[in-house]
CHARMM internal coordinates of N, CA and C (Angstrom, degrees):
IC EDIT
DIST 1 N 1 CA 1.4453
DIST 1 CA 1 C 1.5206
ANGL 1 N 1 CA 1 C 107.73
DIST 1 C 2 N 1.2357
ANGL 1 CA 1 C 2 N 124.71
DIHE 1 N 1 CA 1 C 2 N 109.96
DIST 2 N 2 CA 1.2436
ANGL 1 C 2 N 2 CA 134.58
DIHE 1 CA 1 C 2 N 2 CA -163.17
DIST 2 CA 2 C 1.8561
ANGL 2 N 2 CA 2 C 102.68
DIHE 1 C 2 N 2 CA 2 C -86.46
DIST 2 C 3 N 1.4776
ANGL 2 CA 2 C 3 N 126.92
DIHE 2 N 2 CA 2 C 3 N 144.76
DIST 3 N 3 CA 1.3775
ANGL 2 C 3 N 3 CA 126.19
DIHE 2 CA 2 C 3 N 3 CA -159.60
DIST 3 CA 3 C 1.6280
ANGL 3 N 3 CA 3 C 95.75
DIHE 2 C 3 N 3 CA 3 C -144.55
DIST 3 C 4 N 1.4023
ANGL 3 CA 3 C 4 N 138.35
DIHE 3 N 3 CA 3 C 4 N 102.62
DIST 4 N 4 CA 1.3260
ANGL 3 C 4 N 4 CA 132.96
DIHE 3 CA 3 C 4 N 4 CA 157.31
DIST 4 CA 4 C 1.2000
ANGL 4 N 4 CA 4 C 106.55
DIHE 3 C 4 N 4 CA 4 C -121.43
DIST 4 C 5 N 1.6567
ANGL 4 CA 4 C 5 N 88.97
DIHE 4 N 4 CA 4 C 5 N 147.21
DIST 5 N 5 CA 1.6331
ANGL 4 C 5 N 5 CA 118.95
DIHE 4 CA 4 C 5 N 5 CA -165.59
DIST 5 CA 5 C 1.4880
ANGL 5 N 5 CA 5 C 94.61
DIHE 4 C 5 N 5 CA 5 C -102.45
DIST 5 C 6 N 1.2672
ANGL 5 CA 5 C 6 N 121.38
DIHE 5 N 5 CA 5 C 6 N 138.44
DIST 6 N 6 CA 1.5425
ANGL 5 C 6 N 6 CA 129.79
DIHE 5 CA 5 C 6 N 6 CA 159.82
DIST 6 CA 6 C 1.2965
ANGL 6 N 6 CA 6 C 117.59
DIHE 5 C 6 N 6 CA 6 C -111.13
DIST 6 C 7 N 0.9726
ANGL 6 CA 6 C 7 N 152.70
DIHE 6 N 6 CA 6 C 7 N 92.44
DIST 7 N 7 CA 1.4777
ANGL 6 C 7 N 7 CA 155.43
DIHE 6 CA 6 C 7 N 7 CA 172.08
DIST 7 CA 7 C 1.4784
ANGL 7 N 7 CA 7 C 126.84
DIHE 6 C 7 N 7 CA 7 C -71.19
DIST 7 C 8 N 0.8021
ANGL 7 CA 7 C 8 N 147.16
DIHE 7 N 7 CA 7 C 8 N 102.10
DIST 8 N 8 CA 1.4175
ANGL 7 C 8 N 8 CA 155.53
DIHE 7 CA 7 C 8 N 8 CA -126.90
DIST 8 CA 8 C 1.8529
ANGL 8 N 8 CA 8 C 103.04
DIHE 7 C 8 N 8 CA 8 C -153.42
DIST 8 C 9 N 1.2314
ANGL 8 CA 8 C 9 N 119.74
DIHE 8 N 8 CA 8 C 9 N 154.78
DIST 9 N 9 CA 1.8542
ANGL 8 C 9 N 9 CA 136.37
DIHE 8 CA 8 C 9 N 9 CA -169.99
DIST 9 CA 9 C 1.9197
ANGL 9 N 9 CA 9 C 77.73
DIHE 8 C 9 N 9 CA 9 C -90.82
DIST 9 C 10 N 1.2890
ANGL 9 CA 9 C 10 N 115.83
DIHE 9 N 9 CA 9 C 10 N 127.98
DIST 10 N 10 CA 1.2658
ANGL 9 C 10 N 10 CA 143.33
DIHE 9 CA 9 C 10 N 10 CA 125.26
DIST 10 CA 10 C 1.7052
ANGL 10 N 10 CA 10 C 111.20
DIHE 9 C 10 N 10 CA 10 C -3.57
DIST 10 C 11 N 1.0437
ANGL 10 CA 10 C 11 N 99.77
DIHE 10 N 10 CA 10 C 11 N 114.44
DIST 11 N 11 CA 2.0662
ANGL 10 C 11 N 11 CA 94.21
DIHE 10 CA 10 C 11 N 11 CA 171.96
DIST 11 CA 11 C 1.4131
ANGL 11 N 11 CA 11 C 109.93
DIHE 10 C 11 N 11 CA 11 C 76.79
DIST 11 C 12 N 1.2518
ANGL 11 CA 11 C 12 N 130.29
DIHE 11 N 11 CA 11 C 12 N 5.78
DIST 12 N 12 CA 1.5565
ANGL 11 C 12 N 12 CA 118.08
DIHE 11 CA 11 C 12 N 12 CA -162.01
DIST 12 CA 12 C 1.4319
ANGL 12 N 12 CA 12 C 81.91
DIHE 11 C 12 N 12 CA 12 C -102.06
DIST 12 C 13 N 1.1613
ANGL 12 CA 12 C 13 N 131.41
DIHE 12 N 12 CA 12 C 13 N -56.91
DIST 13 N 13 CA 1.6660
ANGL 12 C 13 N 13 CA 123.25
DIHE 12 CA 12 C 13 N 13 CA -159.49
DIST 13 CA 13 C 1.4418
ANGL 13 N 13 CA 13 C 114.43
DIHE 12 C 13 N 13 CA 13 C -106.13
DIST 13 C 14 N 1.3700
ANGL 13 CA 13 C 14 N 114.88
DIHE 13 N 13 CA 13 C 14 N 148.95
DIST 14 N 14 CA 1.4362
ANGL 13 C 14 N 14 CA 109.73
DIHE 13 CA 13 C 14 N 14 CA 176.40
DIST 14 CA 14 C 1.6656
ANGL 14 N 14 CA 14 C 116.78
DIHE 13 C 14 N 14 CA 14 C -85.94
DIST 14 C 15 N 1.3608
ANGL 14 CA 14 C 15 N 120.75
DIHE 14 N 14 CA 14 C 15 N 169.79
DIST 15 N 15 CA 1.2728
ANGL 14 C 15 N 15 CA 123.26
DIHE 14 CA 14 C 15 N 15 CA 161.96
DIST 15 CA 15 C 1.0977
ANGL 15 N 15 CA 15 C 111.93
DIHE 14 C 15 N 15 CA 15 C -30.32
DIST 15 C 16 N 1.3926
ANGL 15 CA 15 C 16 N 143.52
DIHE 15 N 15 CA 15 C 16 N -91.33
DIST 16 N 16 CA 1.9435
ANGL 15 C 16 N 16 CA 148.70
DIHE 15 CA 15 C 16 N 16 CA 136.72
DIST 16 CA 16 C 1.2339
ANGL 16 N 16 CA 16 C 85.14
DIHE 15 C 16 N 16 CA 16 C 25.42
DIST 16 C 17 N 1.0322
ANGL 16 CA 16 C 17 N 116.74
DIHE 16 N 16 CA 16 C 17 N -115.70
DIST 17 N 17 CA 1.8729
ANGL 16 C 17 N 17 CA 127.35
DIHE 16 CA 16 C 17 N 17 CA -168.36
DIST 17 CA 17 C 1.5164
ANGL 17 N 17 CA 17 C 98.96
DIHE 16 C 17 N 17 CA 17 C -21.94
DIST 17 C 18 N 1.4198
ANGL 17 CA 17 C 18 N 119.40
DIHE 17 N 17 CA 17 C 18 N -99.88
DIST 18 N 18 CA 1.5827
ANGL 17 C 18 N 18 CA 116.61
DIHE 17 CA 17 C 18 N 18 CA -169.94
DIST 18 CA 18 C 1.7216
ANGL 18 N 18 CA 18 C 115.93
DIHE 17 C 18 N 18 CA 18 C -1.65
DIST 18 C 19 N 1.6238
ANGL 18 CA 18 C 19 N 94.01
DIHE 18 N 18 CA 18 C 19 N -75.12
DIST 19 N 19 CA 0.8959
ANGL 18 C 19 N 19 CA 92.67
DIHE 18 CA 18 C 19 N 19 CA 176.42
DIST 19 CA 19 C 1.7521
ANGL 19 N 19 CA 19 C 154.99
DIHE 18 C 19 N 19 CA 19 C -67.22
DIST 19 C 20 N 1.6169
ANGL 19 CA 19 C 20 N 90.25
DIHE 19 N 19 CA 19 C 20 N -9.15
DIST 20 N 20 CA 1.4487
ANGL 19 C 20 N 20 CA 115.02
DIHE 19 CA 19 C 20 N 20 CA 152.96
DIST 20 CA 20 C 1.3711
ANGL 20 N 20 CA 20 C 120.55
DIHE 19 C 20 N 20 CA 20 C -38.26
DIST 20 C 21 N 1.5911
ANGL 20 CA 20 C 21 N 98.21
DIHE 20 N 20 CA 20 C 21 N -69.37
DIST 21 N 21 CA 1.3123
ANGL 20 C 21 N 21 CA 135.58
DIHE 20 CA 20 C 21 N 21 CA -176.28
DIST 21 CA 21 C 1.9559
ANGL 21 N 21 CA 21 C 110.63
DIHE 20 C 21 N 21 CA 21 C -30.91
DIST 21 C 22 N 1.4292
ANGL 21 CA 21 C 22 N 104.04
DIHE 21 N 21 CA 21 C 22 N -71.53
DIST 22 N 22 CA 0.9233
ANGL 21 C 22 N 22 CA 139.01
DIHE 21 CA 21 C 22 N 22 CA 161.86
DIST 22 CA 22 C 1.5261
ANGL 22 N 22 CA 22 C 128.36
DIHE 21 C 22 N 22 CA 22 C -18.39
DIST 22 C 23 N 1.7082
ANGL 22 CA 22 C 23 N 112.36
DIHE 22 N 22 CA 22 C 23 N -63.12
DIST 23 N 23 CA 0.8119
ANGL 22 C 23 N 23 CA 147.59
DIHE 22 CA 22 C 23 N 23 CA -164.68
DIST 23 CA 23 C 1.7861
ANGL 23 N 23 CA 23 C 111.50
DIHE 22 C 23 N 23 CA 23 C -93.89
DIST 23 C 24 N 1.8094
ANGL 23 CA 23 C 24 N 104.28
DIHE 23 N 23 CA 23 C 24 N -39.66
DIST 24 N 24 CA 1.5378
ANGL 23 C 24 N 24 CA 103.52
DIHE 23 CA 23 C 24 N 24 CA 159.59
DIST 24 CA 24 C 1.6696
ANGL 24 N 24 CA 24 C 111.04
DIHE 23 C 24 N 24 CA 24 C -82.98
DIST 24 C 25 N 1.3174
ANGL 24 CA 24 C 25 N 141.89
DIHE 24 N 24 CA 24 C 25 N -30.78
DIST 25 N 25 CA 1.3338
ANGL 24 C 25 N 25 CA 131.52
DIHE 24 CA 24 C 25 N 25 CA 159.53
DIST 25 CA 25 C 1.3059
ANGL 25 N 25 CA 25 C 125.13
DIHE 24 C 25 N 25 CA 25 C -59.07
DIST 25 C 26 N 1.4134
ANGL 25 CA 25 C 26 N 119.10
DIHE 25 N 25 CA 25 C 26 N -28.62
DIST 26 N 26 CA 1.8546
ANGL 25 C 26 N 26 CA 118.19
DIHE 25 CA 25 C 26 N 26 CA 165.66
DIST 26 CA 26 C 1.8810
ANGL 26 N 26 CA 26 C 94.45
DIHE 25 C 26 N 26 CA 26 C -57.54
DIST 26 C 27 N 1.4482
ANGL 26 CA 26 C 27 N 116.47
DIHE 26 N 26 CA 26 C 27 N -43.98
DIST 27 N 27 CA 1.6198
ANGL 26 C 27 N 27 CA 126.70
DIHE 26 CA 26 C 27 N 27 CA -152.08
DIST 27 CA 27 C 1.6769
ANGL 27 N 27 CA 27 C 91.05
DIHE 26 C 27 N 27 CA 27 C -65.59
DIST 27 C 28 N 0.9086
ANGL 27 CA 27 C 28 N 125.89
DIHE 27 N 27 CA 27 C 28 N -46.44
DIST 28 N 28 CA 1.5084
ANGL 27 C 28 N 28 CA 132.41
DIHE 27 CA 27 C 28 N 28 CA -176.57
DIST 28 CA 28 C 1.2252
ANGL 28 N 28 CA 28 C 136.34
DIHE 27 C 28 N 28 CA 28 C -77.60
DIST 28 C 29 N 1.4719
ANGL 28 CA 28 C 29 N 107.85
DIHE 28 N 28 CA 28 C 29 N -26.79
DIST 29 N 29 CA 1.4447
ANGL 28 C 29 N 29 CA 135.26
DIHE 28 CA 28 C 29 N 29 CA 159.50
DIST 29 CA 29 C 1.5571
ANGL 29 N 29 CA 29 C 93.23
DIHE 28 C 29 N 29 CA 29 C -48.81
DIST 29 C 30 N 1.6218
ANGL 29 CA 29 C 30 N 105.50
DIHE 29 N 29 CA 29 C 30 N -83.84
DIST 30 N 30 CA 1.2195
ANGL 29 C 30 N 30 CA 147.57
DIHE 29 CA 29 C 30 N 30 CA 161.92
DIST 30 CA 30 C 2.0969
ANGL 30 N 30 CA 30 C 95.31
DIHE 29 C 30 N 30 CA 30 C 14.35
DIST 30 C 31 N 1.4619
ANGL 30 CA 30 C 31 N 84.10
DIHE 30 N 30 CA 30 C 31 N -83.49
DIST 31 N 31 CA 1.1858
ANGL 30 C 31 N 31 CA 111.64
DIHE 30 CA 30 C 31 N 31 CA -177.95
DIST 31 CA 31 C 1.4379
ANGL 31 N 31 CA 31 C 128.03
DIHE 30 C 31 N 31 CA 31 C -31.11
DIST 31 C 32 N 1.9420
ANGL 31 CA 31 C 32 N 98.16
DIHE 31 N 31 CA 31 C 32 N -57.13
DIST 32 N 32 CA 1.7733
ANGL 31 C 32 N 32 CA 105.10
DIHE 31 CA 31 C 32 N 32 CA 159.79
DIST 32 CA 32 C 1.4659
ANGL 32 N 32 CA 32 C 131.79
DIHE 31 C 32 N 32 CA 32 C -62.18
DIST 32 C 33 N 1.4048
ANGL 32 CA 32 C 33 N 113.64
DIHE 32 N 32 CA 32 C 33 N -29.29
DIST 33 N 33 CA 1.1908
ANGL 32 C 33 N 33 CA 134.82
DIHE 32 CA 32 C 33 N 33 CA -145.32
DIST 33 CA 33 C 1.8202
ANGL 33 N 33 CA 33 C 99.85
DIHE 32 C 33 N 33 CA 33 C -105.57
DIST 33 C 34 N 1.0141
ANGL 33 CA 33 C 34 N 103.80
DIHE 33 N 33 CA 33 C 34 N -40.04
DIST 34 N 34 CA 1.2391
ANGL 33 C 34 N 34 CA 97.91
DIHE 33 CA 33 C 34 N 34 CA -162.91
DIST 34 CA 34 C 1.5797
ANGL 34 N 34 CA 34 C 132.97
DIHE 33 C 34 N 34 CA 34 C 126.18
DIST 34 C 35 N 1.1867
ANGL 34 CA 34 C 35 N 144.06
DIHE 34 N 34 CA 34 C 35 N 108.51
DIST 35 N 35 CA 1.1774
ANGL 34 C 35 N 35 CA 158.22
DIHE 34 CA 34 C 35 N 35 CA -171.86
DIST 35 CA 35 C 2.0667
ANGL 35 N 35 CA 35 C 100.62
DIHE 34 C 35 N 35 CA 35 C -33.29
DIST 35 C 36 N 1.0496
ANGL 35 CA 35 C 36 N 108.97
DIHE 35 N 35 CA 35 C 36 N -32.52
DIST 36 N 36 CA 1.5078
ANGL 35 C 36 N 36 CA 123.87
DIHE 35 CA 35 C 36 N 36 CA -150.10
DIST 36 CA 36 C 1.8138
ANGL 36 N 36 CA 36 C 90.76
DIHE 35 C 36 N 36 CA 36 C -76.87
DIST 36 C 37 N 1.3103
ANGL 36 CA 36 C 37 N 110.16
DIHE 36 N 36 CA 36 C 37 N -35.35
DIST 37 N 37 CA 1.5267
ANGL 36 C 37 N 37 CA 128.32
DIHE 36 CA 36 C 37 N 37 CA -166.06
DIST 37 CA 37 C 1.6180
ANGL 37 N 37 CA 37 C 114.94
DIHE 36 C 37 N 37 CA 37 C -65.73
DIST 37 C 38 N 0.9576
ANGL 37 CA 37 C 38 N 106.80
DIHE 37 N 37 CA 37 C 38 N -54.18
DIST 38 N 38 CA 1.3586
ANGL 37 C 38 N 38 CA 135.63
DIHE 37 CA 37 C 38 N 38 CA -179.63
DIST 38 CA 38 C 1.6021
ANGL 38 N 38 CA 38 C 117.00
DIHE 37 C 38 N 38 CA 38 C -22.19
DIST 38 C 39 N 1.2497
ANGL 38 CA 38 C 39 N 106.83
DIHE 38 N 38 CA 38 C 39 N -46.32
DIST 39 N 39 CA 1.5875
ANGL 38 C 39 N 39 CA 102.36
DIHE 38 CA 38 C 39 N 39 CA 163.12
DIST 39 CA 39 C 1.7166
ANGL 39 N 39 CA 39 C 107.20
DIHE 38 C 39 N 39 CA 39 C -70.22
DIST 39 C 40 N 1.3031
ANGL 39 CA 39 C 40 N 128.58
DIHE 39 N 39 CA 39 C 40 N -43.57
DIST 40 N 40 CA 1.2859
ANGL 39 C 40 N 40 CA 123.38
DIHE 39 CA 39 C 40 N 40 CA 176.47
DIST 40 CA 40 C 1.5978
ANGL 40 N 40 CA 40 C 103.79
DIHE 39 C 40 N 40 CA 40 C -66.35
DIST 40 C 41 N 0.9682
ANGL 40 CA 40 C 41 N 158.98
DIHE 40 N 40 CA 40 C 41 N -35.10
DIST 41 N 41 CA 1.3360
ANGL 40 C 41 N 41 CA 146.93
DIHE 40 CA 40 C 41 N 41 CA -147.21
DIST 41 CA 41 C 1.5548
ANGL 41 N 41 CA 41 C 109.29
DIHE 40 C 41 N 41 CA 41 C -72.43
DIST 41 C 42 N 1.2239
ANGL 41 CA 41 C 42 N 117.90
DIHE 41 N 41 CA 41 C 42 N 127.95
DIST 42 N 42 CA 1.6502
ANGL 41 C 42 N 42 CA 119.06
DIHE 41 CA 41 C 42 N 42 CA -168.97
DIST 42 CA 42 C 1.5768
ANGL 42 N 42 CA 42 C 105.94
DIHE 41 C 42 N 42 CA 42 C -113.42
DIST 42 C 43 N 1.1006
ANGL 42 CA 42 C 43 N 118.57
DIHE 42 N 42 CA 42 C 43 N 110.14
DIST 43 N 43 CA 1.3913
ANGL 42 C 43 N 43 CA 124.49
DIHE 42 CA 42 C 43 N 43 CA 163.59
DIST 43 CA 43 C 1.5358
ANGL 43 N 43 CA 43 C 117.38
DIHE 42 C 43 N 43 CA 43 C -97.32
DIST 43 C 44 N 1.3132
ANGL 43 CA 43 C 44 N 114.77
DIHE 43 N 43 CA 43 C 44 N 126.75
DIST 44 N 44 CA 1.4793
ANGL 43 C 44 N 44 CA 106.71
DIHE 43 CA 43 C 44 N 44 CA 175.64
DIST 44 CA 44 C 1.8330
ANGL 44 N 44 CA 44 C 116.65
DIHE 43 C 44 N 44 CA 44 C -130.26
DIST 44 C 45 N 1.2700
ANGL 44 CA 44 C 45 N 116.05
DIHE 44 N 44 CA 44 C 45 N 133.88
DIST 45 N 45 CA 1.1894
ANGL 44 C 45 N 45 CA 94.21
DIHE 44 CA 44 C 45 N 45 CA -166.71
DIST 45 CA 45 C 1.6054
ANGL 45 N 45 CA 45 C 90.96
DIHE 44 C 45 N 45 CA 45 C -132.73
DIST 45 C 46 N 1.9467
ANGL 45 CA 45 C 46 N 90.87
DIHE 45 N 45 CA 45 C 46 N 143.96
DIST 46 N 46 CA 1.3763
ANGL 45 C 46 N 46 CA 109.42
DIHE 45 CA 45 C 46 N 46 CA -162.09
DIST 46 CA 46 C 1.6847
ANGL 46 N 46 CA 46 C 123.13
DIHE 45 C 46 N 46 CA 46 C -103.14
DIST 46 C 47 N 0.9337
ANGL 46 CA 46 C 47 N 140.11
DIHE 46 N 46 CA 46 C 47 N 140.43
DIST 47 N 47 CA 1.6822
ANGL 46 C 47 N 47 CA 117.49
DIHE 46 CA 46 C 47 N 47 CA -174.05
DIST 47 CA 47 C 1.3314
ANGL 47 N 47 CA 47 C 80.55
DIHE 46 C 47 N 47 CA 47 C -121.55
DIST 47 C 48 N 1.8239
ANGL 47 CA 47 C 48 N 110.97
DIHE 47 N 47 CA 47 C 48 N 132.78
DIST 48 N 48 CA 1.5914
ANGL 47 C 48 N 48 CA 134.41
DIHE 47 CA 47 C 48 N 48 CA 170.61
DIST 48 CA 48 C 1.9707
ANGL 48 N 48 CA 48 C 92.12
DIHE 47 C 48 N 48 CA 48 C -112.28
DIST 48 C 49 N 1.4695
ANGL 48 CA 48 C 49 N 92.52
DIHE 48 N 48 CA 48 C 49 N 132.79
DIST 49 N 49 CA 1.6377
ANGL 48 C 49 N 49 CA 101.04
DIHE 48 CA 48 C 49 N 49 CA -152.47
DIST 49 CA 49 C 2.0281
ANGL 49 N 49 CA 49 C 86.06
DIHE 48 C 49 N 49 CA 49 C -80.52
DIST 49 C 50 N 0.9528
ANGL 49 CA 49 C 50 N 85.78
DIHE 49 N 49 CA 49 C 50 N 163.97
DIST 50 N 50 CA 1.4908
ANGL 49 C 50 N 50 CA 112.34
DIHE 49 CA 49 C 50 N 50 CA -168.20
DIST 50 CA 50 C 2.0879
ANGL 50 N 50 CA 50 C 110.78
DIHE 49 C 50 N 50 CA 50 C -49.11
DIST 50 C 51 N 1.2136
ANGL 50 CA 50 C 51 N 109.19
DIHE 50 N 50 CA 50 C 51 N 125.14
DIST 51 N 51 CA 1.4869
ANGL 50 C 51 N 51 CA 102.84
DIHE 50 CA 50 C 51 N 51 CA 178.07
DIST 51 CA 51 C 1.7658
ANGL 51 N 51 CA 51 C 103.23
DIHE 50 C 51 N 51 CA 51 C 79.85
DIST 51 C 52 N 1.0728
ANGL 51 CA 51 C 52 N 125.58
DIHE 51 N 51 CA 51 C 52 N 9.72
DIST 52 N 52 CA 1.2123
ANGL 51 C 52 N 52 CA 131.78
DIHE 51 CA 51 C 52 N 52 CA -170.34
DIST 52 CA 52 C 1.8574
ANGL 52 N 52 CA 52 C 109.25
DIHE 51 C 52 N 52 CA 52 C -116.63
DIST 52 C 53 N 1.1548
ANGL 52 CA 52 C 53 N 87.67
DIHE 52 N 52 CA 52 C 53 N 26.91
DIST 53 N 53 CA 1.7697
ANGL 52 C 53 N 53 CA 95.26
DIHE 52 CA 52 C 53 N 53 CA -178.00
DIST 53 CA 53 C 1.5952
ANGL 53 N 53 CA 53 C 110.04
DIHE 52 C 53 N 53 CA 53 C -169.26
DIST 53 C 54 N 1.0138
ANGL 53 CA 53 C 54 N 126.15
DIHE 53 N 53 CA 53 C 54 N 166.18
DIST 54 N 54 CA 1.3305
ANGL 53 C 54 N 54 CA 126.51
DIHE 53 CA 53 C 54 N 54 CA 171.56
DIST 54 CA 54 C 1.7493
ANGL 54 N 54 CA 54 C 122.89
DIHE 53 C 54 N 54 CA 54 C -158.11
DIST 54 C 55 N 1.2339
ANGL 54 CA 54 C 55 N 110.11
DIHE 54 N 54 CA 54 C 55 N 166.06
DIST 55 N 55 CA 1.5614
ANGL 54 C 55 N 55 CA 127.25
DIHE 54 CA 54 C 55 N 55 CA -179.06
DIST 55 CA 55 C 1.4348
ANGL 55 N 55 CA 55 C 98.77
DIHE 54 C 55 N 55 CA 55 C -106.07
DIST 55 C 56 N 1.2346
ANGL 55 CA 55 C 56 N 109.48
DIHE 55 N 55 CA 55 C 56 N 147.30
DIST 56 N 56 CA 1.9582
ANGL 55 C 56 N 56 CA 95.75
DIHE 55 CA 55 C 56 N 56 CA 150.35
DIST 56 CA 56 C 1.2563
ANGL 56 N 56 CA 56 C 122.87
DIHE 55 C 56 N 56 CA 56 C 56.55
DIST 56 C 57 N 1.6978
ANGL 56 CA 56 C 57 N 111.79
DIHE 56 N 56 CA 56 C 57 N 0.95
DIST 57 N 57 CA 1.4906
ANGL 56 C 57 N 57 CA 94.38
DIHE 56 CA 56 C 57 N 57 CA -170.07
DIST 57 CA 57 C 1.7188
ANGL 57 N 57 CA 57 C 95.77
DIHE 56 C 57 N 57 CA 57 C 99.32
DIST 57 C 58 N 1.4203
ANGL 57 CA 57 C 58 N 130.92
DIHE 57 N 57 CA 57 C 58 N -58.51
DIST 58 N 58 CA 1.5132
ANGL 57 C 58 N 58 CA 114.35
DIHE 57 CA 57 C 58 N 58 CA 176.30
DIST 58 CA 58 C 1.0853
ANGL 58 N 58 CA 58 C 116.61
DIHE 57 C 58 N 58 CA 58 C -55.83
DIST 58 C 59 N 1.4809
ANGL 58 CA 58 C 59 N 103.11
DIHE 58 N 58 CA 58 C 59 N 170.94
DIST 59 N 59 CA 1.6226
ANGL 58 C 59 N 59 CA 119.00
DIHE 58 CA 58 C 59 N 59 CA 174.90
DIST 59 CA 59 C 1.5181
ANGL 59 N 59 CA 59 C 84.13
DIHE 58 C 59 N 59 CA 59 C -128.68
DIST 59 C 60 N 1.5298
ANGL 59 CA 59 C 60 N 119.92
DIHE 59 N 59 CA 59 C 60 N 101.70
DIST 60 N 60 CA 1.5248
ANGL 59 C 60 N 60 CA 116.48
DIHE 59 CA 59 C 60 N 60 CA 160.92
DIST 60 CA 60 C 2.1990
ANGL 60 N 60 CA 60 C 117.19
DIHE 59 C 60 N 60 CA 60 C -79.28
DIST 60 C 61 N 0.9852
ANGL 60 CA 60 C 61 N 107.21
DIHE 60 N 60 CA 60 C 61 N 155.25
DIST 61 N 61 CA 1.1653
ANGL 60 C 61 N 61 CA 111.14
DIHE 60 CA 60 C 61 N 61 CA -176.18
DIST 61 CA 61 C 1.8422
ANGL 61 N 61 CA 61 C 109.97
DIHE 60 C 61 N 61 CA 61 C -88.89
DIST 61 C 62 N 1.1116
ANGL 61 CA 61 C 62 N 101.16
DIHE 61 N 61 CA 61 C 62 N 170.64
DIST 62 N 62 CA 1.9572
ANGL 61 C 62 N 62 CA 99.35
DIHE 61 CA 61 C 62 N 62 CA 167.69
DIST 62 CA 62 C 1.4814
ANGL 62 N 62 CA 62 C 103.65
DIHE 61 C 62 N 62 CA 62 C -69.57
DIST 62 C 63 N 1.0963
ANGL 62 CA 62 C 63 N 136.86
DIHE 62 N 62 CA 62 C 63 N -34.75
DIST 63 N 63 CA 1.5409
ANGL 62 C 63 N 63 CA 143.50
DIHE 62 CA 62 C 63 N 63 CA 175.27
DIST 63 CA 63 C 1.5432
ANGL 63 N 63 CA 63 C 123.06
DIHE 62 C 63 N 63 CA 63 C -65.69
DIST 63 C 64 N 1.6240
ANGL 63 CA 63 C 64 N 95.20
DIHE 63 N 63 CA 63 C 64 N -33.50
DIST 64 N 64 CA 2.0613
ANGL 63 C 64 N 64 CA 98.10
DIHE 63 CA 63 C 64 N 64 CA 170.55
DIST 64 CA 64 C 1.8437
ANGL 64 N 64 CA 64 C 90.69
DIHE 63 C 64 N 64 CA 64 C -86.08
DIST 64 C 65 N 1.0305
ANGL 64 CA 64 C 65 N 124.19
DIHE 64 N 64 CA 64 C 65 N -60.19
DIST 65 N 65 CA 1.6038
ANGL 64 C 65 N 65 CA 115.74
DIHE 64 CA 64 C 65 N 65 CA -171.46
DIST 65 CA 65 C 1.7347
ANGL 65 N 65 CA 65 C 108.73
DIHE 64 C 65 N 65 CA 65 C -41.15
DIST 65 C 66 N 1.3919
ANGL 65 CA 65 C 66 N 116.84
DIHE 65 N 65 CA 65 C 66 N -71.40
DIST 66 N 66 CA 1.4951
ANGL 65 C 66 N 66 CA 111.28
DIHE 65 CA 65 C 66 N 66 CA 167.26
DIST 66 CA 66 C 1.5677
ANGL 66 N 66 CA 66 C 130.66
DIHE 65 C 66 N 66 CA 66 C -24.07
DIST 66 C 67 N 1.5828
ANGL 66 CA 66 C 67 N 121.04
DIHE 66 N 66 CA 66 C 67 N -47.28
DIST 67 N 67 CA 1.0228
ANGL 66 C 67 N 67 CA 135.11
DIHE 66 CA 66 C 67 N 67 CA -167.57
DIST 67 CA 67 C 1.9649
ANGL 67 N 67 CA 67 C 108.73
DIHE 66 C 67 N 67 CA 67 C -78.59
DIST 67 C 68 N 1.6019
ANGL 67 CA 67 C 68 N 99.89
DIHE 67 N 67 CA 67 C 68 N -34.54
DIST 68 N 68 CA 1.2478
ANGL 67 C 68 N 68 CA 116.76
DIHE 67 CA 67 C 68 N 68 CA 156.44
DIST 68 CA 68 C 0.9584
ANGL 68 N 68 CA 68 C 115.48
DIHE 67 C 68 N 68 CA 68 C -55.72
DIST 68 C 69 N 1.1015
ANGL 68 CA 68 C 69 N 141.20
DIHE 68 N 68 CA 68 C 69 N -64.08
DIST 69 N 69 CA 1.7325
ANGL 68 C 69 N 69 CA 139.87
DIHE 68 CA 68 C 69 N 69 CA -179.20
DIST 69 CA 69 C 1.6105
ANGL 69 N 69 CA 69 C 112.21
DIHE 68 C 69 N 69 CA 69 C -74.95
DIST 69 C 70 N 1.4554
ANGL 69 CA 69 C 70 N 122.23
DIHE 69 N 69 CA 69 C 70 N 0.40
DIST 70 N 70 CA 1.1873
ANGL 69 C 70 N 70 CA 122.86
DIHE 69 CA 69 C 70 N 70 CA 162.90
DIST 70 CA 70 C 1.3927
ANGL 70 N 70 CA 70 C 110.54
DIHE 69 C 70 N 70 CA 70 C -97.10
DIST 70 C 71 N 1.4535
ANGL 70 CA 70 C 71 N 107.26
DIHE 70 N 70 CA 70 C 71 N 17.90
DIST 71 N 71 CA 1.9931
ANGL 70 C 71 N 71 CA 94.05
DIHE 70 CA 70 C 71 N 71 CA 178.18
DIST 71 CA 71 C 1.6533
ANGL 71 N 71 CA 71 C 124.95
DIHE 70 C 71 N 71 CA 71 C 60.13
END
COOR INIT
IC SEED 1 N 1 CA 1 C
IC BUILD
């Protein structure tokens, strides 16, 4: 029974998204594994609250990540 964690900044994605998310990583799992899996396949996705993680040494906010994905 295969189990991936996604961890993601707090506030950046909506419900819609998450569950996108979710739903194309079961699809890909899916994909290697086998059709048969699919009820076993565990996706879990985590929100690490804002400033509570970092790149580089930063701590970006949900507001610098957003603005990033807004180009």
């Amino acid at each position: 029974m295969p189990l991936v964690d996604i961890e993601v900044i707090e506030g950046v994605f909506d419900e819609g998204q998450k569950a996108q998310m979710i739903q194309k990583v079961t699809d890909a799992m899916v994909e290697v594994e086998g059709e048969n899996m699919r009820s076993v396949t565990w996706v879990r996705l985590k929100e690490v609250r804002s400033g509570q993680w970092g790149i580089g040494g930063n701590t970006p906010s949900a507001s610098d990540i957003k603005a990033m994905a807004a180009g």
